[in-house]
C-alpha positions as CSV (number, residue, x, y, z in Angstrom):
1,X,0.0,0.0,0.0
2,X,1.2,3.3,-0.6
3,X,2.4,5.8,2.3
4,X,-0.3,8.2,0.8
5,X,-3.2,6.0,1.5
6,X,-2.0,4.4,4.9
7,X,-2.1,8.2,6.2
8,X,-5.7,8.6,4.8
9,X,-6.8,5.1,6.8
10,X,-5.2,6.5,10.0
11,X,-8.2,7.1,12.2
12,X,-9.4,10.7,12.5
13,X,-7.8,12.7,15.2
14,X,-11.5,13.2,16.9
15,X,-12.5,9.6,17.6
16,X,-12.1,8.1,20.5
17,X,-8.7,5.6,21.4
18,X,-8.5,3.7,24.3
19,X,-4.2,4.3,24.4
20,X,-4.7,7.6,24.3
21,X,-7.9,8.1,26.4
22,X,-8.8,8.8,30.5
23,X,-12.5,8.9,31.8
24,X,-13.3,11.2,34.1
25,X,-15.9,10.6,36.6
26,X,-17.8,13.9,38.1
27,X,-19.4,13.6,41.8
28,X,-21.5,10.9,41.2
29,X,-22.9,11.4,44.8
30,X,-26.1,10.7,46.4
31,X,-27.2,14.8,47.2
32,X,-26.6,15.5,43.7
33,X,-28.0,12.2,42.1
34,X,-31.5,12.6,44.5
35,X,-32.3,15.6,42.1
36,X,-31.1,14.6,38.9
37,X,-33.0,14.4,35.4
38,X,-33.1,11.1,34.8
39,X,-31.0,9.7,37.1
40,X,-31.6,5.7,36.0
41,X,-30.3,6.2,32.8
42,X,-27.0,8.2,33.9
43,X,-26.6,6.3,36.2
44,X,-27.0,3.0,33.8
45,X,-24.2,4.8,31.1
46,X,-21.8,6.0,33.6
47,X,-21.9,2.6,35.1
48,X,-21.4,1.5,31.4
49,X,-18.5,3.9,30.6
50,X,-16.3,2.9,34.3
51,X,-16.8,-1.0,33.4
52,X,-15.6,-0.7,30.1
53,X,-12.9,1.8,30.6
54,X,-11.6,-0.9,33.4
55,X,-12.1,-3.8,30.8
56,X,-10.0,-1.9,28.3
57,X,-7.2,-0.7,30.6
58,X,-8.4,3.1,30.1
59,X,-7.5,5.1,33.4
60,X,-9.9,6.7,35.4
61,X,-10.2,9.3,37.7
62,X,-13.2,10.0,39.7
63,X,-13.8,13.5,42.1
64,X,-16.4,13.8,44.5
65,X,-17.6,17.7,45.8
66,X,-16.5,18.5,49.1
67,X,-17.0,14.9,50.2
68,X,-16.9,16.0,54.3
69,X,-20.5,17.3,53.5
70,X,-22.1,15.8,50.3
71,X,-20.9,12.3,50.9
72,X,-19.2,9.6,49.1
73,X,-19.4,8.2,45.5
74,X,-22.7,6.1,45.1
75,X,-21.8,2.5,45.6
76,X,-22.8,0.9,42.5
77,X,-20.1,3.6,40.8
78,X,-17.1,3.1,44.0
79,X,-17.8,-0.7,42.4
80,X,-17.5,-0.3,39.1
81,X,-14.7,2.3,38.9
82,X,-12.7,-0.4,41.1
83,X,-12.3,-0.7,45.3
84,X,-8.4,0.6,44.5
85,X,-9.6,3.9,42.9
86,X,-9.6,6.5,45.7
87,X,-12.2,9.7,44.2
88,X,-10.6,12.8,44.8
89,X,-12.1,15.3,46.9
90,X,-12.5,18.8,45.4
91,X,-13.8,22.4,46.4
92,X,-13.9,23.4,43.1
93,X,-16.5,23.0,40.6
94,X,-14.1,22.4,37.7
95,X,-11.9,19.2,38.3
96,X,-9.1,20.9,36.6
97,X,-8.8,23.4,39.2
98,X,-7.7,20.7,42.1
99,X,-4.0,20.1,42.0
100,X,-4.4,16.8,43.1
101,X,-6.7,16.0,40.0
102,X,-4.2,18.0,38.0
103,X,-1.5,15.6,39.1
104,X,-3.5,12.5,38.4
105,X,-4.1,13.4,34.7
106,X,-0.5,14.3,34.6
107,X,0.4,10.8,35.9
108,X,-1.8,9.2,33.4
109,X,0.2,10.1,30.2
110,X,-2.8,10.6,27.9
111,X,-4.4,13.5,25.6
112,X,-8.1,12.8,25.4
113,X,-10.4,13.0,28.1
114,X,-13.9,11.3,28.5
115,X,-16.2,13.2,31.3
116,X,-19.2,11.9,32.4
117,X,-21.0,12.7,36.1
118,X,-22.9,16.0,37.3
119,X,-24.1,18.6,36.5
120,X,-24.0,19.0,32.9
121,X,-24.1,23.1,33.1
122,X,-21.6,23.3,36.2
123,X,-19.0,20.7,37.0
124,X,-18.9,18.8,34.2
125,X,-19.1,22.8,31.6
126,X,-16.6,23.7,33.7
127,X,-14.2,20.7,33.9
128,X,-14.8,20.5,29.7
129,X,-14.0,23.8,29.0
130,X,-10.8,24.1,31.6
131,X,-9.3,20.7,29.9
132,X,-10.1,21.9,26.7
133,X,-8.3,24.7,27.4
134,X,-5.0,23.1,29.1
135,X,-5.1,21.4,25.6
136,X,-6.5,17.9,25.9
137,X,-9.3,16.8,23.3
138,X,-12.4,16.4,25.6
139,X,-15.6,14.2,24.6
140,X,-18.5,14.3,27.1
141,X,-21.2,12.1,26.3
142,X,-24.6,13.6,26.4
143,X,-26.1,10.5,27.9
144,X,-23.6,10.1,30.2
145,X,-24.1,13.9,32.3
146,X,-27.0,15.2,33.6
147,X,-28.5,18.4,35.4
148,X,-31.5,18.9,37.7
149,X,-33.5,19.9,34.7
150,X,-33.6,18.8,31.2
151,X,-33.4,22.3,30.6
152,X,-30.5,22.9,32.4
153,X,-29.0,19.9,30.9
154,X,-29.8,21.1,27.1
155,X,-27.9,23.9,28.1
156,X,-24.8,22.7,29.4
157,X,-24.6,20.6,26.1
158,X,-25.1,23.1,24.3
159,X,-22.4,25.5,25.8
160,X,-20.3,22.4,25.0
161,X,-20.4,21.7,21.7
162,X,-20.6,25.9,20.8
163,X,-16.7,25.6,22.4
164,X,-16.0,22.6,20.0
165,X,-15.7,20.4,22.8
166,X,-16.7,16.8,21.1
167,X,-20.6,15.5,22.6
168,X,-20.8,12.4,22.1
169,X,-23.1,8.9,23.1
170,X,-21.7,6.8,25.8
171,X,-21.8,3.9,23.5
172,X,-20.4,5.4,20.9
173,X,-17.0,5.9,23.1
174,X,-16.9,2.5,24.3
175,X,-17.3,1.3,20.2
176,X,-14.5,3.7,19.4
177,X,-12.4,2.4,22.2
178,X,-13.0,-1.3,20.6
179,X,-12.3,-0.5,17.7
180,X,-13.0,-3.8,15.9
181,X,-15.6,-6.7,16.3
182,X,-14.6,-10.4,16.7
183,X,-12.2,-9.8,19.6
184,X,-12.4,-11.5,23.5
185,X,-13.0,-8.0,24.7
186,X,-15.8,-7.1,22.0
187,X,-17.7,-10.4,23.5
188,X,-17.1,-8.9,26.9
189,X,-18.2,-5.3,25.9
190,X,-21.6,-7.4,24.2
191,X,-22.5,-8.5,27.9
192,X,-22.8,-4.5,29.0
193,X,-24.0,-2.8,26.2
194,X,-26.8,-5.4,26.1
């Protein structure tokens, strides 16, 4: 094959690769969650997004807001993010504000950046827009945030994608993490998606 056609069949620089790729999980905590639109779904396509990230080796990082008062990570999410993954507390809305989250994407080596959690219009805006603006490519999948309202929530997306951060469909970034059908993992990925 020539050189000229191997560089148009490299993948485009916007989708999704799980060597290059950390999911970040916003305060997926039980004060925020009691209010949230739609909270099942979230709930079902973050769960999603942590279980195949930790299938497919993509590093997570998870925050929780000001954790002395609002309270841990939901269990179901501590689980599926894995019992060795410590959330990081934070004050400030936007994850990218705490050194300590700062220091964790550092650590993890990579350039694109997954966030999924609450609230569409104030953590997870704010954590988008600060990330995009260190650099990193940032996807946030619209099914996989959510706000008190729907109307909030609409909002918050579409502040997003006006600043050219990537919205996306949780599924979609697990299939772009894949890749291919036919392998062991696929059959494992099957078993959630269904």
């Amino acid at each position: 094959m020539s050189p000229d056609f191997l560089r148009k069949m490299e993948r485009h620089p916007t989708l999704l690769n799980r060597g290059t790729s950390v999911l970040v999980v916003v305060d997926m905590q039980e004060p925020f969650l009691g209010a949230i639109h739609g909270r099942e779904a979230l709930t079902a396509n973050v769960l999603l997004l942590c279980r195949a990230a930790r299938l497919l080796h993509v590093p997570i990082i998870a925050t929780e807001q000001y954790a002395e008062r609002m309270g841990l990570v939901v269990p179901e999410v501590a689980e599926a993010i894995g019992e060795g993954l410590k959330p990081i507390n934070k004050l400030s809305f936007s994850c990218a504000e705490s050194e300590e989250f700062q220091r964790a994407l550092i650590a993890a080596g990579k350039h694109q950046i997954v966030v999924c959690g609450v609230e569409t219009h104030i953590c997870i805006s704010q954590t988008a827009h600060d990330l995009l603006h260190a650099g990193y490519r940032v996807h946030v999948p619209a099914d996989g945030v959510s706000s008190r309202t729907l109307e909030k929530h609409k909002l918050g997306m579409e502040r997003i994608r006006d600043s050219e951060i990537k919205p996306c469909a949780s599924e979609a970034v697990v299939y772009e993490w894949l890749q291919e059908a036919g392998t062991p993992e696929f059959k494992e990925i099957l078993q959630l998606v269904r």
